[in-house]
C-alpha angles and dihedrals in degrees: 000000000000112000126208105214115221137170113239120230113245123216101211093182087076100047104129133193148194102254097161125097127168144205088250141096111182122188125190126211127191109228098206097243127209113307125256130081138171095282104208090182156017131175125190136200145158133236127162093356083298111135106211138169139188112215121203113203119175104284101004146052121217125176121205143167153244124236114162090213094044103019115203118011120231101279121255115228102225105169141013112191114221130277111293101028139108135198105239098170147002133210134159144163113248105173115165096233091049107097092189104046108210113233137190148193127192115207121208089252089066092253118138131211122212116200126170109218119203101195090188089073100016098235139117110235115246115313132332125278102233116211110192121229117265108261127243110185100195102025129077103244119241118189125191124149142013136202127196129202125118080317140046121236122178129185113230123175095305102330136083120225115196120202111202088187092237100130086254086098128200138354137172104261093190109104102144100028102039091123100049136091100253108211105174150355138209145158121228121224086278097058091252108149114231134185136201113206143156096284104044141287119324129193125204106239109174102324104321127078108247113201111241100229085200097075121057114256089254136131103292102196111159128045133179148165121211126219078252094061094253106145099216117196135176133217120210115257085338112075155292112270121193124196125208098186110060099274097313094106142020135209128191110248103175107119113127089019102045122183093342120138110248115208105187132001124201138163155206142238092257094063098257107141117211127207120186109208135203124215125156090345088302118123115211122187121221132176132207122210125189111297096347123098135256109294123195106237105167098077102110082038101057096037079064097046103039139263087277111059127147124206120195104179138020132177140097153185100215110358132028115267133204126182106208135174084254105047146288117309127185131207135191108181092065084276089314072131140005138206139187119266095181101111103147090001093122128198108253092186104069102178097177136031119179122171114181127206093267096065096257113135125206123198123189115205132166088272084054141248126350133179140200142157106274092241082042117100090197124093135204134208107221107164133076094004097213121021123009145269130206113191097120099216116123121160141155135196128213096295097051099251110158120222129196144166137211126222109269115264128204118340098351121117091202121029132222121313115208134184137197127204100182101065087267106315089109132023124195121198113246115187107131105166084343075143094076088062121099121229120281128242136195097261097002104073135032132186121211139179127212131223086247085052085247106157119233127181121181115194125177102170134060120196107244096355109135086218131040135204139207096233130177122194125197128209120184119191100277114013127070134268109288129184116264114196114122116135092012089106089180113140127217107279117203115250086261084085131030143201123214138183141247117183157303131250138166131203113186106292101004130076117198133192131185137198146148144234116231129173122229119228127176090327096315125110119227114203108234117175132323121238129196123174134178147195145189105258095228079050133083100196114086115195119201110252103195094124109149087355090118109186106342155124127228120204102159137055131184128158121209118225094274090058092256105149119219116175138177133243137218112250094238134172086011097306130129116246126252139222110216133203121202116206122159092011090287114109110233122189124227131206111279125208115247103268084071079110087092126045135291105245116169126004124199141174137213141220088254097050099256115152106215116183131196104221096200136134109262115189099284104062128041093221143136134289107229110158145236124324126179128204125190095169090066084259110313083114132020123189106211106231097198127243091124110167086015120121089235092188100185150336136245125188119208125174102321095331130084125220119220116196106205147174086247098047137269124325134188108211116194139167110250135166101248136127125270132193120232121205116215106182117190116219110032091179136045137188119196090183123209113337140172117264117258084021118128114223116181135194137181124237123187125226117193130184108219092170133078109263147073097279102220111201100192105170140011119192123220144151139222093273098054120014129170122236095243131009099206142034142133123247122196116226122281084013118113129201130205119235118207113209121183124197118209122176127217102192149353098298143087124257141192127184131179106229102206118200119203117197135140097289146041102340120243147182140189120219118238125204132176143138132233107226145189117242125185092259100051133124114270121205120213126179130220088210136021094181136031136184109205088191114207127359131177112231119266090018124094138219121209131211132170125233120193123225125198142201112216091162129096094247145039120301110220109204105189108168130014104199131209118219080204132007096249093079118053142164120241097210117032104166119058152121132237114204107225104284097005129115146217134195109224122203120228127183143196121215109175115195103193137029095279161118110262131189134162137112151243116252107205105208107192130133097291129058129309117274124185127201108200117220147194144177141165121232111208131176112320122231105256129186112233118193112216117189128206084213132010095184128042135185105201089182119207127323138177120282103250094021128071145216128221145214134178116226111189108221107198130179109235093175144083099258144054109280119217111201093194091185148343117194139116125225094247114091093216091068106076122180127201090221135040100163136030151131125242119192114207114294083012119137138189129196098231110192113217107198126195109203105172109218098194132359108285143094115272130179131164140149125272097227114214114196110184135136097279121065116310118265139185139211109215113215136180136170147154136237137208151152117260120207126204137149091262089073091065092063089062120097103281089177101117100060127040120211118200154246107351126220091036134208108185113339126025121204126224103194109186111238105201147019103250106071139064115215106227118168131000122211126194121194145178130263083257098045109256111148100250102176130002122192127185151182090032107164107226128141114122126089117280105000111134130212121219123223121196107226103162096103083053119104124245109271150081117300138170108246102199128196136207129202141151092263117028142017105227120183119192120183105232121193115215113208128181 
C-alpha cells in the first residue's frame, strides 16, 4: 500500500501535564508465596542425555530438569510477561540437533515472544524477539493457539495468519477454508499444514486448503502429530481417527474412548499416545499403547484432585506429565500413581491472605490453604490435607481461631463450614442448622466472622424465586443459624430488580454491612441507590448509616487506629468512584487520585496512618484495573504504587507494610526514601484531522522524565489505526525522547483510541482522534448487483453465485473485510484489492441449516465508503441417507468349532442421499462380515455376508456395529459352537499324543509324543456322541510328560477320548471295562 506522509495538527490548548508530587517513596517487594499454578503448557526434550522442560504457566515461564535419583529440580522462573498480560499458548522448535531450541509464547493480545533456550546452560539468550499481533481493524480478536516451525501460525478467531519472518509480516493463510470455524492445526512428519475445522479436515496444497473425502464432513476438533509421524484427529461426539500414512487416509482408532470429545492429545518417548477428553465439564485422562485400545489412566488422580479437574497439557520424556489447573503432576507407573512436580512452580492467584498477630501467614491459592511464619520461606499446606478446595473464604476472630468453608456438594445449598483452633493442625466441621441458609452467589452472599467468632451470612438472591430479599443470618458459638433482619426494614423486590452485597466490617462494637438496589433491564443491571446499615453486636436492631453517602455504593471498609471509618465506592452510571470519611456521623468525601475512574476495591491503613486504596473492577463493574495508590495527606496528594492492569484483590496491613494478594502473587509495599521517575508528555491529546483513507499522517510527541530515576517505558499500546514508532525505551532523568505516532485510516469513518503508556512509574496515555475521508480521486466501489435471491436451497448443502465489483475511482480500492448479518450467507473471498477502473467477480455462497425462509446482507468495508448487498434464500428438507436391513437379528445355531456358517443380510439406501457405510464389524473375532466400506447411492442396495466361524466350544453372541452417515444401526448375532465326534476322526493321524492302557479299568494316561504341541483340553464322549466328561487348561507341552484322567465313575463301554492342542485334533477309541 502506497502512504501519503502528512504533519498532524497539534491543539496545544489541550497540552496536559503531571504536576503532583508527594512525601512518600513506596517499594514494592514480591514474597515468593506457596508452589502450584494452572500449568497451560509443557514441553519436553532431550539433549546429552540431559531431560529438560519449559513450563508455561499463566503469566510465567519457568525450565527444570530430570534426574531418576532426585526427579524434577526446583524450577527456575525465566521469564514474567508485563501487567496486563496473559500466556494463551506456547510452541517452540526442540530438535535434537538444534543447540539453541526456539520457543515461543503467545499473549492474549496476539503478541508473540521469541526466546532462544539453550538447555546446556538453562538460560534464554538475551531478550525476547517480540513479533507484534496481525492486525483486524473491525473484529474482536480473538488468539488462541500457535504453532512454530520454520513459520508462525496463529489461530485468530477463524482464520490462520502465517509469519515467514521476512520482514513482510503477517497475512491471513486460510483460502479454502476462510468461512469456516477453524478448531485446530498441525503439520505431519513431512511439514504439510493441516486443519481441522467445522466442516471436516483441510490440507494446505500450494497455497490454497484442500478437503481431505476420507474423513466424514464432520466437526474436526482435535489434531495432532505424534513424535512417530501418526497424524491423530477427533471428531466431535463421533470418534477418534489415526493415520499411518502422513494425512491420506484415516482409520478409526476409538476403542477403549468412544465418541468422546478429545481435547488435546499428546505423547512419550515409548510410543504411548495420551488424549485428554471432555465430557460434562469433567476431564478424564486415556492412553493408548501399540495395538491395544485406549485405556483410562487418571482415576487416582482425579479422586485427589476432585470430580471436577481440568487438565490442559500431557506428554513426557521420562516421566508422564500432566499440565492441571492445579499444577503440574508426574507419574511413572503409566498414572498407577501419581506426585507433585511443582517444585518452584509458584501460585500467582492468591485469593486470601490472611497474617495473625503472631506473625503466621495464611495464603489461600486454587490447590487450597497454606501457612508459614511470616520471616520463614517454607509453606504448608494446612487445609484440606489431600485434594483441594476452592471456596476462597478464610477468616479468623480474636483468638485466632481459623474458619473455612468448602464448595457445596450434592443437594446442599452451603457447603461445610470448618474451624481450626490450632492455627490449622486440626480442622472440626461446624455446620449446626447451616440447612436453613440459601445458596450463595458471587455478589449476592457473603460469610463473616466477628472478632467474638460469631458467624454472619448476608443473601440477597434465591435461584428460581419470583421475589428476593436482602437477608442476614447469625450463628454464635454454640447455637444455630438464626435469621437476623430487625431494623432492615427492606421488602421483597420481583426478579425484575436485585440486591447485592458488599461487605461486611466490624469496628469494636459495631458490625456494618453495605449493599445496593439495581434494576434489572433486558439483561442489564441499572444501578439504583447503596445502602449500608449497622448494629451494635450485642444488639438485634440494625439502623440504616447512609448519611451524606448520595448515590453510591460502597464496596470497601477500613477503620484507621482512632475508629474513624473510610470506606470506598463502586464507579456506577460513568462516575468515578469516591473514598469517604465519616466524621461526626456524617460521610465526607476526600480528593481521589485519577485512576478513581475504576472501583474501590480494598482499603487499608497503616501504622503510620497512611490510606492506601486498590483501584480494581469487582463484580459489579467491567473497569478497568489501575493499581494501588497511597495518600498520607487525607488525599491532597497519592503516590501510585504500581500493580496497573493487575487484579489487586485486597489488602493486609502488618507492623508498618502493607501486603497486597494478587493475581499476580504477594507484595510488601513499604515507604522508603528512593528515588522515582516521573513522566511529563507533551502533548496528552492529538487531532489528525481529516485524512484520506489508506494516507499516513505523523506527528511527534515528547516524553520527559522530571523525576530521579531511570524512567522504563516497557509497553505502548496501539491498533491498527494509530501506532507508535517504538513501544519501549529507557529515558535518563531530566532527558526527554521524542515518539513518533502515525494515523492511518482504513476506511470513511472517524476513529479515537487511548494510547496507554506502562513504565515504572504513574501510568499514562495520550488521546488520539482522526477521520477517515473521501477525496476526488478516490476509489469508487459499484456493484453488479445490490440484491440477490439464492432461491432453494436443501439444508446443509450450499449454492453458489458471483457478484462483480468494480472500481470507477482513480485509485485502488482496498476491500478488507466482507461481513455476514448471519452465518448462512458468506463470501468466499473477504480481503482483496481492485486496481482504478478494474474489476473482480466475488463468490458468495448460501448454506441454509434448517427447513426456512432466510434473508440478510454483506457489508463490504473498504476505503471508501460502505457499501451492502441484501440477500435472501429459502432452506428446504435436506437429503438424508436412510439404512434399511433385510435382518436385524440372526441365530446362526451351532456349528462346528474350525468351520462357519453364513448368512446374507441386503443393506439398501432408502434415503435421498449417498449413503457411507464407514464400517461394519463387531469386536469378537468369530463374527466375520464380506463387506466393512462402502457407498450406497439412493435405492441402491448391496448383499453383505455375515459369517459365523466358532473358535472354541461356547455360546457368543455380540452386535455388528454399522457407522455410516445416517443414523447409526446393529446386527445382533448369536451362535454356538461345538466339537463334533465321528468315526471318521479316528482315521486322522493320532501320532503326537499316546492314550493307555487300553482297554482301561480306573485312570487312563495321556503321555505327550513330541515336542511341538501343548495339550490343552480333553473331551470324552459317548458312542453316540454326547459330550461325558470335558477337561480344560491342562499345562503339557514337553516330551514325554503324561497327564492323568480319573474314569472310575464312567460306565463299562466303548467311548471316543478327544484331544486339543495348539497344533493338531487327535481322537482314540478307549474301552472302559469293571
Amino acid at each position: 500500500m502506497k502512504y501519503d506522509i502528512y504533519i498532524a495538527k497539534i491543539n496545544i490548548n489541550l497540552i496536559i501535564i503531571i504536576l503532583f508530587f508527594s512525601v512518600l517513596s513506596i517499594k514494592a517487594e514480591e514474597v515468593p508465596g506457596p508452589e502450584g499454578e494452572q500449568i497451560i503448557r509443557q514441553h519436553f526434550f532431550k539433549k546429552n542425555g540431559k531431560v529438560s522442560r519449559i513450563i508455561a504457566t499463566r503469566y510465567n515461564v519457568y525450565s527444570s530438569h530430570y534426574s531418576f535419583s532426585e526427579g524434577w529440580s526446583r524450577a527456575k522462573r525465566m521469564f514474567s510477561v508485563p501487567n496486563g498480560k496473559r500466556i494463551i499458548d506456547a510452541s517452540g522448535k526442540f530438535a535434537d540437533a538444534e543447540e539453541k531450541k526456539t520457543y515461543c509464547i503467545l499473549l492474549d493480545d496476539g503478541s508473540i515472544y521469541e526466546f532462544k533456550y539453550k538447555a546446556q546452560n538453562d538460560y534464554f539468550e538475551g531478550m525476547p524477539k517480540i513479533i507484534f499481533p496481525p492486525a483486524s481493524p473491525t473484529e474482536q480478536l480473538n488468539y488462541r493457539n500457535i504453532l512454530v516451525s520454520d513459520i508462525f501460525l496463529v489461530i485468530c478467531n477463524n482464520v490462520i495468519f502465517q509469519n515467514k519472518l521476512d520482514g513482510k509480516g503477517w497475512f491471513a493463510d486460510s483460502i479454502g477454508i476462510s468461512n469456516l470455524t477453524i478448531n485446530s492445526i498441525a503439520f505431519n512428519s513431512l511439514g504439510e499444514l493441516f486443519a481441522g475445522t467445522n466442516k471436516g479436515l483441510y490440507r494446505k496444497i500450494g497455497n490454497r486448503f484442500e478437503k481431505i473425502n476420507t474423513v466424514d464432513t464432520f466437526n474436526v476438533l482435535t489434531l495432532f502429530n505424534d513424535r512417530w509421524g501418526k497424524l491423530h484427529i477427533n471428531l466431535y461426539n463421533r470418534t477418534t481417527m489415526v493415520s499411518l500414512d502422513t494425512g491420506k487416509t484415516f482409520i478409526h482408532d476409538s476403542a477403549g474412548i468412544g465418541s468422546r470429545y478429545v481435547v488435546r492429545f499428546g505423547d512419550d518417548r515409548w510410543g504411548n499416545v495420551y488424549a485428554i477428553t471432555l465430557t460434562q465439564y469433567v476431564n478424564r485422562i486415556y492412553k493408548k499403547s501399540a495395538n491395544t485400545d485406549w485405556v483410562r489412566i487418571d482415576t487416582n488422580l482425579t479422586n485427589y484432585l476432585g470430580f471436577y479437574s481440568s487438565y490442559n497439557d500431557i506428554g513426557g520424556e521420562t516421566t508422564l506429565e500432566v499440565s492441571a489447573y492445579y499444577g503440574s503432576y508426574s507419574s511413572r507407573d503409566d498414572g498407577i500413581t501419581w506426585f507433585t512436580s511443582n517444585a518452584g512452580i509458584l501460585a500467582e492467584d492468591i485469593f486470601k491472605l490472611l497474617i495473625l498477630n503472631n506473625g503466621k501467614m495464611f495464603a489461600y491459592t486454587i490447590l487450597g490453604i497454606f501457612k508459614k511464619d511470616i520471616d520463614s520461606a517454607e509453606w504448608t499446606k494446612i487445609f484440606p490435607q489431600s485434594g483441594i478446595s476452592s471456596n476462597y473464604f478464610l477468616m479468623n476472630d480474636k483468638n485466632n481461631i481459623l474458619y473455612t468453608q468448602i464448595n457445596r456438594t450434592g443437594q446442599q445449598a452451603q457447603g461445610n463450614i470448618y474451624k481450626s483452633q490450632d492455627l490449622g493442625e486440626n480442622w472440626e466441621i461446624d455446620t449446626t442448622g447451616i440447612y436453613i441458609l440459601p445458596r450463595g452467589y458471587t455478589g449476592y452472599s457473603q460469610l463473616f466472622i466477628d472478632d467474638d467468632g460469631i458467624q454472619h451470612y448476608a443473601n440477597s438472591y434465591v435461584y428460581g424465586a419470583s421475589t428476593n430479599y436482602f437477608k442476614i443470618y447469625e450463628k454464635k458459638s454454640s447455637d444455630i443459624w438464626k435469621i437476623d433482619t430487625s431494623g432492615l426494614n427492606l421488602p421483597g423486590i420481583l426478579t425484575s430488580h436485585l440486591y447485592t452485597i458488599g461487605s461486611f466490617a466490624q469496628n469494636g462494637n459495631d458490625l456494618y454491612v453495605s449493599g445496593a438496589l439495581w434494576d434489572y433491564v433486558s439483561n442489564t443491571s441499572i444501578f439504583r441507590n447503596g445502602l449500608l446499615f449497622k448494629r451494635k453486636l450485642n444488639e438485634s436492631v440494625w439502623s440504616i448509616d447512609t448519611l451524606g453517602i448520595g448515590n453510591d455504593a460502597i464496596y470497601s471498609i477500613a477503620f484507621d487506629d482512632n475508629g474513624n471509618m473510610i470506606a470506598g465506592t463502586l464507579a456506577l452510571d460513568g462516575k468515578i468512584s469516591r473514598i469517604l470519611k465519616k466524621k461526626d456521623n456524617k460521610w465526607n468525601s476526600i480528593n481521589v487520585p485519577p485512576a478513581a475512574a475504576t472501583d474501590v476495591r480494598a482499603l487499608a491503613i497503616d501504622t503510620s496512618g497512611t490510606l492506601w486504596a486498590v483501584f480494581n473492577n469487582t463484580s459489579f463493574t467491567s473497569t478497568m484495573n489501575r493499581g494501588i495508590y497511597a495518600t498520607d495527606d487525607n488525599g491532597k496528594t497519592w503516590e501510585y504504587a504500581g500493580f496497573d492492569s493487575v487484579i489487586v484483590r485486597g489488602l493486609v496491613t502488618y507492623g508498618s507494610k502493607i501486603y497486597a494478594y494478587t493475581g499476580r502473587g504477594i507484595h510488601t509495599l513499604t515507604k522508603a526514601p528512593f528515588k522515582q521517575a516521573v513522566i511529563e508528555i507533551n502533548p496528552q491529546y492529538i487531532d489528525f484531522g481529516k485524512v484520506k483513507p489508506g494516507a499516513r499522517v505523523d506527528t511527534i510527541v515528547s516524553i520527559k522524565n522530571i523525576g530521579e530515576d531511570t524512567l522504563r517505558i516497557t509497553n505502548i499500546t496501539y491498533n491498527s489505526t494509530f501506532s507508535p514508532s517504538r513501544t519501549k525505551f529507557n529515558i535518563a532523568p531530566g532527558a526527554s525522547e521524542n515518539l513518533l505516532i502515525s494515523f492511518i485510516p482504513l476506511s470513511v469513518m472517524k476513529y479515537s483510541f487511548r494510547m496507554r503508556i506502562f513504565s515504572n512509574t504513574y501510568p499514562d496515555s495520550i488521546l488520539l482522534n482522526g477521520e477517515g475521508i473521501l477525496t476526488d480521486s478516490s476509489a469508487k466501489i459499484t456493484l453488479s448487483e445490490k440484491s440477490i435471491n439464492f432461491g432453494k436451497v436443501r439444508s446443509g448443502q450450499s449454492k453458489d453465485t458471483t457478484v462483480t465489483i468494480t472500481n470507477t475511482g482513480l485509485e485502488t480500492l482496498n476491500v478488507y473485510n466482507i461481513i455476514s448479518s448471519t452465518t448462512v450467507f458468506t463470501a468466499q473471498e473477504r480481503t482483496f484489492e481492485v486496481p482504478a477502473n478494474m474489476s473482480k467477480q466475488v463468490s458468495l455462497r448460501f448454506s441454509p441449516t434448517s427447513v426456512r425462509a432466510y434473508s440478510g446482507y454483506l457489508y463490504i468495508q473498504s476505503n471508501v465508503l460502505p457499501d451492502t448487498i441484501w440477500l435472501k434464500g429459502e432452506g428446504i428438507e435436506a437429503a438424508a441417507p436412510k439404512l434399511s436391513l433385510s435382518l436385524k437379528s440372526i441365530d446362526f445355531g451351532k456349528v462346528e468349532v474350525g468351520q462357519s456358517k453364513d448368512t446374507t443380510v441386503v443393506f439398501k439406501n432408502i434415503g435421498t442421499d449417498t449413503l457411507r457405510v464407514s464400517y461394519v464389524r463387531t469386536f469378537s473375532e468369530s463374527f466375520l462380515t464380506s463387506h466393512h466400506q462402502f457407498r450406497l447411492a439412493p435405492e441402491e442396495e448391496i448383499l453383505v455376508t455375515l459369517t459365523f466361524k466358532p473358535q472354541d466350544e461356547k455360546v457368543y453372541s455380540d452386535n455388528f456395529a454399522i457407522v455410516s452417515n445416517a443414523s447409526p444401526d446393529t446386527i445382533f448375532v448369536k451362535g454356538e459352537g461345538y466339537y463334533f465326534v465321528n468315526v471318521n476322526d479316528l482315521m486322522a493321524d493320532n501320532t503326537h499324543y499316546i492314550v493307555y492302557p487300553n482297554p482301561v479299568l480306573s485312570k487312563l494316561f495321556v503321555k505327550n509324543n513330541d515336542n511341538f504341541s501343548k495339550l490343552d483340553k480333553i473331551k470324552i464322549h459317548s458312542i453316540i456322541g454326547v459330550e461325558i466328561l470335558s477337561i480344560e487348561n491342562i499345562d503339557i507341552n514337553n516330551q514325554n510328560q503324561f497327564f492323568e484322567i480319573d474314569i472310575s465313575n464312567l460306565s463299562k463301554g466303548t467311548y471316543f477320548l478327544t484331544i486339543l492342542s495348539n497344533k493338531t485334533k487327535s481322537v482314540h477309541l478307549i474301552q472302559i471295562i469293571k
